[in-house]
Residue, then its C-alpha position, 0 to 999 in steps of 0.5 A: x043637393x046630390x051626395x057623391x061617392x068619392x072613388x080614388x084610383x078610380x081609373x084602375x083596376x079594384x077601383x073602376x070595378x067599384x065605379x061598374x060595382x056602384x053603377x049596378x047598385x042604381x049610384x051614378x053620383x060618383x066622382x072619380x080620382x085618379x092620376x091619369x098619367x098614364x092615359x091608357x087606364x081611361x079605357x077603365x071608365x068607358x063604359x061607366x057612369x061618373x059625375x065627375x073626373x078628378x086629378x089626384x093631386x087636384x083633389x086635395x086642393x078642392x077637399x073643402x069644396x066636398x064639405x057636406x056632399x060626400x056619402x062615403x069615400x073609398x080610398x082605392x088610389x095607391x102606388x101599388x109597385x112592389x118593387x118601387x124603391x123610391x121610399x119617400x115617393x111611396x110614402x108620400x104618395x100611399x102614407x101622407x095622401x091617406x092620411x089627410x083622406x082620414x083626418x077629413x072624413x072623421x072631421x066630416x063624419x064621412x066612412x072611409x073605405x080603404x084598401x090595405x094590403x096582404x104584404x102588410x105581413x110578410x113572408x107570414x106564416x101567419x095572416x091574422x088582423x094582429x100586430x104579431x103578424x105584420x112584418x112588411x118586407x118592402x116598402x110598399x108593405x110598410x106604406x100600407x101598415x103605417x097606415x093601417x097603425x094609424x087606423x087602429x090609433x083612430x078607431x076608439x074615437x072615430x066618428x064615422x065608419x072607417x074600414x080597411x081591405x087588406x086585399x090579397x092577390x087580386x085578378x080580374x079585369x081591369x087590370x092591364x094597365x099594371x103591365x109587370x105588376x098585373x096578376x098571374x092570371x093575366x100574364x098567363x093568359x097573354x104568355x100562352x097567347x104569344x108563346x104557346x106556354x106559361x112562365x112561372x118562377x121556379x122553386x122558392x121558400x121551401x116549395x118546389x117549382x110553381x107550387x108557391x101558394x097565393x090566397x087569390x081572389x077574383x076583383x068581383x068578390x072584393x067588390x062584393x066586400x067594398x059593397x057590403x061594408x057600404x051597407x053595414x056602416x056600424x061595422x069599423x075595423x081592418x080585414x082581410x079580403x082574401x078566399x080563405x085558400x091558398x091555392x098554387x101557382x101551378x093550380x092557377x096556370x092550369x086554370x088559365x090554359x084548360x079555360x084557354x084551351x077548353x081541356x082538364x089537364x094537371x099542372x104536372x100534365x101540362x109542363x110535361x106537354x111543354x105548356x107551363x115552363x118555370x124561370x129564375x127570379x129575377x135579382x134581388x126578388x127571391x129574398x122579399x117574394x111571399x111563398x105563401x099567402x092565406x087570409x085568415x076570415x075569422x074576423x071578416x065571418x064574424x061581423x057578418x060577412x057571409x059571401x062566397x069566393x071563386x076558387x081560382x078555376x072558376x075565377x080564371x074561366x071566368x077572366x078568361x071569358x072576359x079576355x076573349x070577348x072581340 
């Protein structure tokens, strides 16, 4: 009898790189959950190798017929909008769907890996695993930390690994399909295609125009996250998945553009020539926008994770590498 890996939001960005991460790692046995709404994600899972597709809701349905034939579950489906509105949508579709995911792989003995999220806390300052530190600023934050409260409710009695990725700003491949909600990285890339420049937002929180900090990790490290957790099963709790660095938004154009472009110029070089431009916020964004963003990886460290992470000039050569291939 083949023991699956259930992927959900398999057809989107974090998750279809776990789906290719699995596929490198010799797994095959891997079925796919998504919401294939919006067809465009299937290009996601061209080139990957899946034992089975399917829908999100279908596959509450059929939870029962998984009993005994799931070697772990990572939980990646989620509506990821921060600018979503529609509470009881976010709550139902983030909140309530984890939490049967949960309740059925405790009772099956199954791990569960999940992805959190770094909006959990906030505006910060502070980005440390702790209940003092989370105060969410949208819904989908909150969607994110009521579960995570749950997860920590069902730690002490837990019968299977359960481990939650509070992922920071993630970039990479994969990610088209997000459209507006895509990284800086990729719209940088596309803007300085189509326009000639790079858009970034003006001054906020105290910084001055694009020098907004993010904690940006490229999507192959936090595969390399997932897969580690995968191979350490005794280790449970919440984590962040981000580099440790924040690193600006103008650091992250200039990134972008010097990889496009194949040249070493400043930020400060590169709006002076006209390239980097910065904009209003759009309403209603300035006052639930995070200014700066920095994982804390105390803990991640200490249960014995010990991999590197791209700073956003290699992660950024890297994407773009990946954007102009014909």
């Amino acid at each position: 009898m083949s023991m699956y890996y259930i992927v959900t939001g398999a057809a989107g960005f974090i998750g279809s790189k776990i789906v290719e991460g699995l596929n490198a790692a010799g797994v095959t046995d891997i079925v796919a959950v998504d919401n294939l709404q919006q067809a465009d994600k299937m290009r996601n899972l061209v080139g990957l190798e899946i034992a089975d597709y399917l829908d999100q809701a279908e596959f509450l349905q059929r939870l029962e017929s998984f009993e005994g034939a799931v070697e772990a579950v990572l939980h990646q489906g989620a509506c990821s909008d921060t600018m979503e509105t529609d509470g009881r949508f976010m709550m139902e579709n983030n909140y309530r769907y984890s939490k049967v995911l949960l309740d059925w792989c405790q009772e099956e003995e199954v791990p569960l890996l999940y992805a959190s999220s770094a909006s959990v806390y906030g505006a910060g300052p502070e980005f440390r695993e702790e209940r003092a530190c989370e105060r969410p600023l949208n819904v989908y934050g909150y969607s994110k930390f009521l579960f995570d409260q749950l997860v920590r409710r069902t730690l002490g009695g837990r019968t299977a690994q359960i481990v939650g990725l509070r992922y920071f700003n993630v970039y990479g491949p994969n990610e088209a399909h997000k459209g507006r909600m895509a990284s800086v990285a990729f719209h940088a890339y596309h803007q300085l295609l189509s326009s000639g420049k790079v858009r970034l937002f003006v001054g906020s929180g105290g910084y001055g125009n694009g020098e907004q900090r993010r904690d940006f990790i490229y999507v192959d490290d936090v595969v390399d996250v997932n897969l580690w957790f995968l191979e350490h099963r005794h280790v449970s709790g919440i984590y962040n998945c981000g580099t440790g660095r924040a690193q600006t938004f103008n650091q992250l154009a200039a990134a972008t553009i010097n990889a496009v472009q194949d040249t070493r110029f400043t930020a400060k070089e590169l709006a002076e020539k006209g390239l980097i431009e910065y904009v209003a916020f759009p309403e209603g964004l300035r006052d639930k926008y995070q200014s700066y963003t920095q994982a804390d990886l105390t803990r991640l460290r200490t249960v014995g994770y010990a991999g590197e992470f791209r700073s956003v000039d290699q992660g950024a050569a890297a994407y773009v590498a990946h954007l102009q291939k014909p």
